[in-house]
C-alpha positions as CSV (number, residue, x, y, z in Angstrom):
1,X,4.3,-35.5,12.2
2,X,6.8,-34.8,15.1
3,X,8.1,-31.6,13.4
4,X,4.1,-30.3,12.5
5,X,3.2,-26.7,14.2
6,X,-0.2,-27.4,13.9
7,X,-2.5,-28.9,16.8
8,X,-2.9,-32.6,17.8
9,X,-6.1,-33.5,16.0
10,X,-8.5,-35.6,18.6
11,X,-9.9,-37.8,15.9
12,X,-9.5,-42.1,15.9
13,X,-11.9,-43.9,13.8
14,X,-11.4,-47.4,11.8
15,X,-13.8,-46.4,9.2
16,X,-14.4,-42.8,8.4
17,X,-15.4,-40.2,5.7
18,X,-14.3,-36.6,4.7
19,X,-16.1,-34.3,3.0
20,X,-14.2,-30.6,2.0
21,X,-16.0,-27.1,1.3
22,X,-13.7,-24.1,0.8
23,X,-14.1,-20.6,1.4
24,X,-11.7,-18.0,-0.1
25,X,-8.0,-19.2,1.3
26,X,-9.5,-21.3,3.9
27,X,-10.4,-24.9,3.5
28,X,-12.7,-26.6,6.0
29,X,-12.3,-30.6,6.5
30,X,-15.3,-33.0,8.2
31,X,-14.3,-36.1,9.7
32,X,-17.2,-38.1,10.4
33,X,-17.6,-41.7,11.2
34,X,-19.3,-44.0,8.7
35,X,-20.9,-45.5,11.9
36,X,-22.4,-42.6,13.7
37,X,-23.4,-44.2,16.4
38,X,-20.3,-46.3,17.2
39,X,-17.5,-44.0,16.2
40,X,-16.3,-40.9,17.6
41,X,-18.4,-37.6,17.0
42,X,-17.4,-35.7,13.7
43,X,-14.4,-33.5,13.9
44,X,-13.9,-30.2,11.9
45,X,-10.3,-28.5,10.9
46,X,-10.0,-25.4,8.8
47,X,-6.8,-25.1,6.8
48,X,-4.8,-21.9,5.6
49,X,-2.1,-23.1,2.9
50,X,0.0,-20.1,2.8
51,X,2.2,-20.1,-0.1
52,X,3.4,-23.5,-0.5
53,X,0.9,-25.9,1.5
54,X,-1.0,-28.5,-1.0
55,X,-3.1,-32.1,-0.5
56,X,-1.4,-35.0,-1.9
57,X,-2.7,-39.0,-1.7
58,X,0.0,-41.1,-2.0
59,X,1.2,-45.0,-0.6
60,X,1.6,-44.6,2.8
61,X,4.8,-46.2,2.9
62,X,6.1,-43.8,0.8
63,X,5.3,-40.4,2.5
64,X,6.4,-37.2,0.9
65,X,9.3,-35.0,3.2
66,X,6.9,-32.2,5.1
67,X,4.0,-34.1,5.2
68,X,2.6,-32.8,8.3
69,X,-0.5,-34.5,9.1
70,X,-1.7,-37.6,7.4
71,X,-5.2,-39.6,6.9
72,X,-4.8,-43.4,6.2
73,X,-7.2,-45.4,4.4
74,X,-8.2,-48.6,4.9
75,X,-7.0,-50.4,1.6
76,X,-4.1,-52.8,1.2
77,X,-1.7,-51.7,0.8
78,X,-3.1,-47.8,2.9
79,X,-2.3,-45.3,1.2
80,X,-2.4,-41.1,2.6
81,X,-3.9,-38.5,2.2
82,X,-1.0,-35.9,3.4
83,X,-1.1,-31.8,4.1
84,X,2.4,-31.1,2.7
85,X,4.0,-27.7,3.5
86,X,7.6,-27.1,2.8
87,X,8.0,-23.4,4.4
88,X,5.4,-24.2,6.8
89,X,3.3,-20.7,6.7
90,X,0.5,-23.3,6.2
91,X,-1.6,-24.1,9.1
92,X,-4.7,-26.0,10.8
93,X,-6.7,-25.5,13.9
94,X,-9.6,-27.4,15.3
95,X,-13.4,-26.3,14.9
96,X,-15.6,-25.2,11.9
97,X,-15.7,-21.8,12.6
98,X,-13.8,-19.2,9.8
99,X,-11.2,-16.6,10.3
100,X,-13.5,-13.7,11.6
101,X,-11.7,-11.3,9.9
102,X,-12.6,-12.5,6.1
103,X,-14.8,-11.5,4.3
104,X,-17.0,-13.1,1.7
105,X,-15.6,-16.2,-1.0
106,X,-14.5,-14.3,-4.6
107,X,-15.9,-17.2,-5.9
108,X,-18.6,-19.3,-4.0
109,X,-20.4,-16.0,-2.6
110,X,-19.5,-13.4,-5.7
111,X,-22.4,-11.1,-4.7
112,X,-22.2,-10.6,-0.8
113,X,-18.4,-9.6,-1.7
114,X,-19.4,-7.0,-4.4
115,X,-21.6,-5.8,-2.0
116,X,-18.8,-6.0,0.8
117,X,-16.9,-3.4,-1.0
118,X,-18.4,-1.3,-2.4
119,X,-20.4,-0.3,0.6
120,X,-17.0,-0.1,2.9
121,X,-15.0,2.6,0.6
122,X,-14.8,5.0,2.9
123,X,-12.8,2.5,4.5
124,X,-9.0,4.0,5.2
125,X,-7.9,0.2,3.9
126,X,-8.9,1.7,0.3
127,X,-6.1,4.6,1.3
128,X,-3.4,2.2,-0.1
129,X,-2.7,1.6,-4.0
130,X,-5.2,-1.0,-5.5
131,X,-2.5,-4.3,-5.8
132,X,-1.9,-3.9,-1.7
133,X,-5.8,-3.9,-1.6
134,X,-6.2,-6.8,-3.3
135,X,-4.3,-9.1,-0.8
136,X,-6.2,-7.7,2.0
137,X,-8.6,-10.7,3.1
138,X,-11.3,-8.3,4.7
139,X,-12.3,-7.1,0.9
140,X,-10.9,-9.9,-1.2
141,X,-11.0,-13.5,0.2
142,X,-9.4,-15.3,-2.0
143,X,-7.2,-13.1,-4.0
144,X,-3.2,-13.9,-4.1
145,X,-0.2,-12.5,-5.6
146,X,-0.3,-14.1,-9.3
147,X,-4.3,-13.6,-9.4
148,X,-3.9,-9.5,-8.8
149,X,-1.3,-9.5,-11.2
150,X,-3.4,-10.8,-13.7
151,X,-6.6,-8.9,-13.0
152,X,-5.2,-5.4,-13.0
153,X,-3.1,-6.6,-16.5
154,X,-6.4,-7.3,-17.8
155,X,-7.8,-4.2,-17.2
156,X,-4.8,-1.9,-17.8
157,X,-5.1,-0.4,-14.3
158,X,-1.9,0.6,-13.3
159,X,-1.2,-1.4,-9.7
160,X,0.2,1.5,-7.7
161,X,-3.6,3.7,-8.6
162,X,-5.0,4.6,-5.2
163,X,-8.2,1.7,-4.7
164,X,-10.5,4.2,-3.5
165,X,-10.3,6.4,-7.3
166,X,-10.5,3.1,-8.7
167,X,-13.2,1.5,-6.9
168,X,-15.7,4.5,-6.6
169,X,-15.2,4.7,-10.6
170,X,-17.0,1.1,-10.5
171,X,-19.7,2.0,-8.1
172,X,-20.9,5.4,-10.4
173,X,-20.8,3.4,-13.7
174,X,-23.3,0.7,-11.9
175,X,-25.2,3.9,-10.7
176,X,-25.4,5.0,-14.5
177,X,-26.0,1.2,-15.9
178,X,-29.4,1.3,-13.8
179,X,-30.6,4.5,-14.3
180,X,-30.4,4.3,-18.2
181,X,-32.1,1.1,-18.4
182,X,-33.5,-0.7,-15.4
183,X,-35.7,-2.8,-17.4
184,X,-33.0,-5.0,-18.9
185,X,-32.9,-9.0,-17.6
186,X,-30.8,-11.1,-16.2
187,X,-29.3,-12.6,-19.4
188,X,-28.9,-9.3,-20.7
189,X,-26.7,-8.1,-17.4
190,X,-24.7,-11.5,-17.6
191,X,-23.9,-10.7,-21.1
192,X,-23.1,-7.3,-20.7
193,X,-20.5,-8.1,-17.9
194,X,-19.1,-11.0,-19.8
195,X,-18.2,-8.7,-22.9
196,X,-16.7,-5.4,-20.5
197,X,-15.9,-6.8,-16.9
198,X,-15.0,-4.7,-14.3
199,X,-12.6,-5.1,-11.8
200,X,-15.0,-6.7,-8.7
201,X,-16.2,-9.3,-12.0
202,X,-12.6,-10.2,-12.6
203,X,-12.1,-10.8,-9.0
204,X,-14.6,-14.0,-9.6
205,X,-14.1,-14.8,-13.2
206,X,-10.0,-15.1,-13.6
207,X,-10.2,-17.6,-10.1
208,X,-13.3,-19.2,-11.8
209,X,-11.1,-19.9,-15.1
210,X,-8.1,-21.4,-12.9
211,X,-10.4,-23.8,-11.0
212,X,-12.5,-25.2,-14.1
213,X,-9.2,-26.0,-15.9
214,X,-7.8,-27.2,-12.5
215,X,-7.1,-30.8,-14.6
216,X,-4.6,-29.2,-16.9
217,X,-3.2,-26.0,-14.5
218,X,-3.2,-27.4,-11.1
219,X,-3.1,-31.0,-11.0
220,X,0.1,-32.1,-9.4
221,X,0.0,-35.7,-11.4
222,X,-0.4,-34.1,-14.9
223,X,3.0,-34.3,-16.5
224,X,2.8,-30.7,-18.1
225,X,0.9,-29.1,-15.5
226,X,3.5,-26.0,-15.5
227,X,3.6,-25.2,-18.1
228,X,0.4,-25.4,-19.1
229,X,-0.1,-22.3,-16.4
230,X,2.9,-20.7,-17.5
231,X,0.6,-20.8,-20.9
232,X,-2.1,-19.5,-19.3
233,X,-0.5,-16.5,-17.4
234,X,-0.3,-13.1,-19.4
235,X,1.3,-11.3,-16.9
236,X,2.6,-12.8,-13.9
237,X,6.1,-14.0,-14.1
238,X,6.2,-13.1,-18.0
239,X,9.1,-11.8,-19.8
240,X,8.8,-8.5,-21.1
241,X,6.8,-7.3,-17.6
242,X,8.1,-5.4,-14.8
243,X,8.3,-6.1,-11.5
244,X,8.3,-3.8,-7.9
245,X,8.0,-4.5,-4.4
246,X,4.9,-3.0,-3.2
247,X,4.8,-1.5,0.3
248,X,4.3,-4.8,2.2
249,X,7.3,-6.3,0.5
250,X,5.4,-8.2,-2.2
251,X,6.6,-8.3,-5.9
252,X,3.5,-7.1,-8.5
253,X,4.0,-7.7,-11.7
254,X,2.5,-5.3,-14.4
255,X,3.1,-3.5,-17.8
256,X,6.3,-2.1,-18.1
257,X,5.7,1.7,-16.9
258,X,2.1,1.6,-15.9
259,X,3.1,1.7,-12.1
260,X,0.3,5.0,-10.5
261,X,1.1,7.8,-8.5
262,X,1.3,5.4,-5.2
263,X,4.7,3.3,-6.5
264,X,7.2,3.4,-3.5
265,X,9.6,5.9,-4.5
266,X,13.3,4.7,-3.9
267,X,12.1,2.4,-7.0
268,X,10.9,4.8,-9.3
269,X,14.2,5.9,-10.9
270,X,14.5,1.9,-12.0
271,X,11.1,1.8,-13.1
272,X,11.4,5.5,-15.3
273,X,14.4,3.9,-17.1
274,X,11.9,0.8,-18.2
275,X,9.0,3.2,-19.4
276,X,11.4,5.2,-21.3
277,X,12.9,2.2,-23.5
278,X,9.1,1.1,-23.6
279,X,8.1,0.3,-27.0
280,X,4.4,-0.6,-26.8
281,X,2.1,2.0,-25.3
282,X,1.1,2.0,-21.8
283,X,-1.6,3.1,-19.9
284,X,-0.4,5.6,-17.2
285,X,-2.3,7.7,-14.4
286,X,-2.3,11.4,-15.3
287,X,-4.2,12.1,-12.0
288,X,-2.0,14.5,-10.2
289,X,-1.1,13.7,-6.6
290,X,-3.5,15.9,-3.9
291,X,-2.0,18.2,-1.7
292,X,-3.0,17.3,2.0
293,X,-3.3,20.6,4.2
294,X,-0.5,19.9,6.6
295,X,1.8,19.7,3.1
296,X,0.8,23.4,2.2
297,X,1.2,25.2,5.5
298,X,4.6,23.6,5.7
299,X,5.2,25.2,2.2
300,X,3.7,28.0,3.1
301,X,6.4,28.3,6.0
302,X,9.4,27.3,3.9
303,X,8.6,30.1,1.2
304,X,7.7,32.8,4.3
305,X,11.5,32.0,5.4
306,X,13.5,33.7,2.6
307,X,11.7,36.5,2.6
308,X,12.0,36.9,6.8
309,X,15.8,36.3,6.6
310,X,16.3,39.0,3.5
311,X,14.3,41.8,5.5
312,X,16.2,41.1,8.3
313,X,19.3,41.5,6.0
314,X,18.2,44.8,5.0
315,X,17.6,45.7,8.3
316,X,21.0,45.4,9.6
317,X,22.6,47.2,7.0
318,X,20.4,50.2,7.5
319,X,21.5,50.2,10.9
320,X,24.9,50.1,9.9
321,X,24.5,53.1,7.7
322,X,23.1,55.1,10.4
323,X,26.2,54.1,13.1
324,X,28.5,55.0,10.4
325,X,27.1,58.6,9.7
326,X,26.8,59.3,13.0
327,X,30.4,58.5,13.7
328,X,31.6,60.8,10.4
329,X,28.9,63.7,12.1
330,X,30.6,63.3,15.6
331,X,34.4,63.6,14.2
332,X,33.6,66.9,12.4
333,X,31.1,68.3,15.4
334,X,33.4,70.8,17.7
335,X,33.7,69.7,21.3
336,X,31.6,70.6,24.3
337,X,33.4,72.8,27.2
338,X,36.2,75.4,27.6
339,X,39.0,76.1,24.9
340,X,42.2,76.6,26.6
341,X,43.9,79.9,26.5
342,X,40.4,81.6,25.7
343,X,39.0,84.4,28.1
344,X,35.3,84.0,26.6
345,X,33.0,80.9,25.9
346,X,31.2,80.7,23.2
347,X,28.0,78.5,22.6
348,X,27.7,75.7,21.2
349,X,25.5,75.1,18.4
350,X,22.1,74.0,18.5
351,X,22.4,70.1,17.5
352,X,19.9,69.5,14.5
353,X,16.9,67.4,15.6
354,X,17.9,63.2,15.9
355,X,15.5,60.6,14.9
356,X,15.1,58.2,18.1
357,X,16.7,55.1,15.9
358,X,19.8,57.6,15.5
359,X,19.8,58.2,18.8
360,X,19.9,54.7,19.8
361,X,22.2,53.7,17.4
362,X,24.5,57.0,18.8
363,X,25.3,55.4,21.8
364,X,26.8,52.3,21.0
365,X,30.2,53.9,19.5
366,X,30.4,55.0,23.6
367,X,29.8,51.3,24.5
368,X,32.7,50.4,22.0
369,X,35.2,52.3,23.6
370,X,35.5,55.0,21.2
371,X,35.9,57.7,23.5
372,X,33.1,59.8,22.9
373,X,30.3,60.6,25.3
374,X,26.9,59.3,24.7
375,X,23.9,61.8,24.0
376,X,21.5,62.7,26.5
């Protein structure tokens, strides 16, 4: 279309085939010629559908507003297949190759993305609470906003749990499944997994569950399709559930109060009000938040200064004290030299011995204009 971002696809054919395969968020079209040898060679384009981009066939004379790019047939009347993307974060570029920075399907290569993750937790990705981890295409191609919230729901992990405490709890109860039995089959595994999941098996089971009832949940020309999902959802977008902003701006939705030590905190006050009006019980993290080092020197410092500040205060009155004697000792001391009228001197007395921080202090009432004479 003239107002499509995407690039001008180099493909004309009067008689050509498509054939799809998808791979996490991505979805790879072929074009190929039914005539190999007469028609053009076959052209690949990989799709991302960001949040609103979706496939519809419809009469071509009747095209749908944002369709962006369209693939006639040859029937009379045509009709189109059309890439319709209304906020246009959709998009499509030419070639077969996909996004290097994905890692394996959720769904069509379950394995090689268990493996994916649980070898990489030492990872600083797995720094950030376990809901921000999920959307992160690296570990968990496939995974989007409603399928998070519906996985950790499932599993009573509260969103806002650091991924790494989560995550390394998975990989030392796999560690303990072998070791206690190593002889048990395949069947016996499957079964086992079905009846307690963990959080990696979710990952591929609740996507597996939307796609195989894709007829009633997904498709656009079933007259109850929304609320047939709105059925199916237990968590996301369900009254009764709470609702934050996680650090990337995203809303999670999860069981009132169960939010983990990670929640951004100008939102906690909100969220504290929700647990405590809670009726049902919830599932909270108890896991006190660690200490880094750089934390407790700088408490260190802060608890050092109150004690600097009141020895310094004590200090400075002690010094006081001293000026203040030594003025009182002065005034009632007689003075040095010659009386007047008198024919013999008479000696002064021997001054008592002065502690150097008297004597210090002794000169400063000269310095001050007082009048008398500093000691020597």
């Amino acid at each position: 279309s003239a107002v499509g971002r995407g690039p001008e696809v180099p493909f004309r054919s009067e008689a050509y085939g498509i054939s799809a395969i998808a791979r996490g968020k991505e979805l790879r079209l072929t074009l190929s010629a039914l005539d190999p040898a007469a028609g053009p060679p076959a052209q690949d384009l990989v799709f991302r559908f960001g949040m609103s981009g979706s496939f519809r066939l419809c009469p071509a004379a009747e095209l749908p507003r944002h369709a962006h790019l369209r693939f006639l047939t040859r029937e009379s009347p045509p009709r189109a297949l059309c890439f319709v993307d209304p906020r246009r974060f959709g998009s499509w570029r030419l070639g077969d190759a996909w996004q290097p920075e994905r890692g394996p399907c959720v769904v069509s290569e379950y394995q090689a993305f268990r493996e994916n993750v649980l070898k990489n937790l030492e990872d600083r990705a797995f720094d950030k609470p376990i809901c921000e981890v999920l959307l992160n295409q690296k570990y968990f191609n496939g995974i989007g906003n409603y399928l998070r919230a519906e996985i950790l729901y499932r599993l009573k992990i509260p969103p806002f749990e650091k991924a790494r405490t989560v995550l390394e709890a998975l990989k030392e109860q796999e560690q303990e499944r072998r070791k206690k039995d190593p002889s048990l089959t395949l069947s016996k595994k499957v079964k086992l997994r079905q009846e307690n999941p963990d959080l990696l098996e979710l990952c591929h089971s609740v996507p597996m569950e939307v796609i195989m009832a894709e007829k009633q949940l997904l498709d656009p020309e079933h007259p109850d399709n929304y609320s047939t999902f709105k059925t199916w959802l237990q968590c996301y977008l369900v009254p009764g559930m709470s609702s934050l902003r996680d650090h990337s701006g995203r809303t999670i939705w999860f069981q009132v109060g169960a939010w983990g030590w990670g929640a951004p905190r100008p939102l906690l006050q909100g969220t504290l009000a929700c647990f405590l009006l809670a009726e049902t019980p919830i599932a909270l993290s108890l896991t006190p938040p660690q200490v880094t080092p750089r934390a407790s020197k700088q408490r260190r410092r802060a608890a050092a200064k109150p004690r600097k500040l009141e020895e310094q205060e004590v200090k400075e009155e002690q010094e006081e004290k001293e000026v203040k004697e030594e003025q009182e000792e002065q005034a009632d001391r007689p003075r040095k030299g010659r009386a007047r009228g008198r024919r013999t001197v008479s000696a002064a007395p021997a001054s008592p011995e002065v502690p150097h921080s008297v004597r210090r202090s002794r000169r400063t009432p000269a310095r001050r204009g007082t009048g008398e004479p500093g000691s020597a």
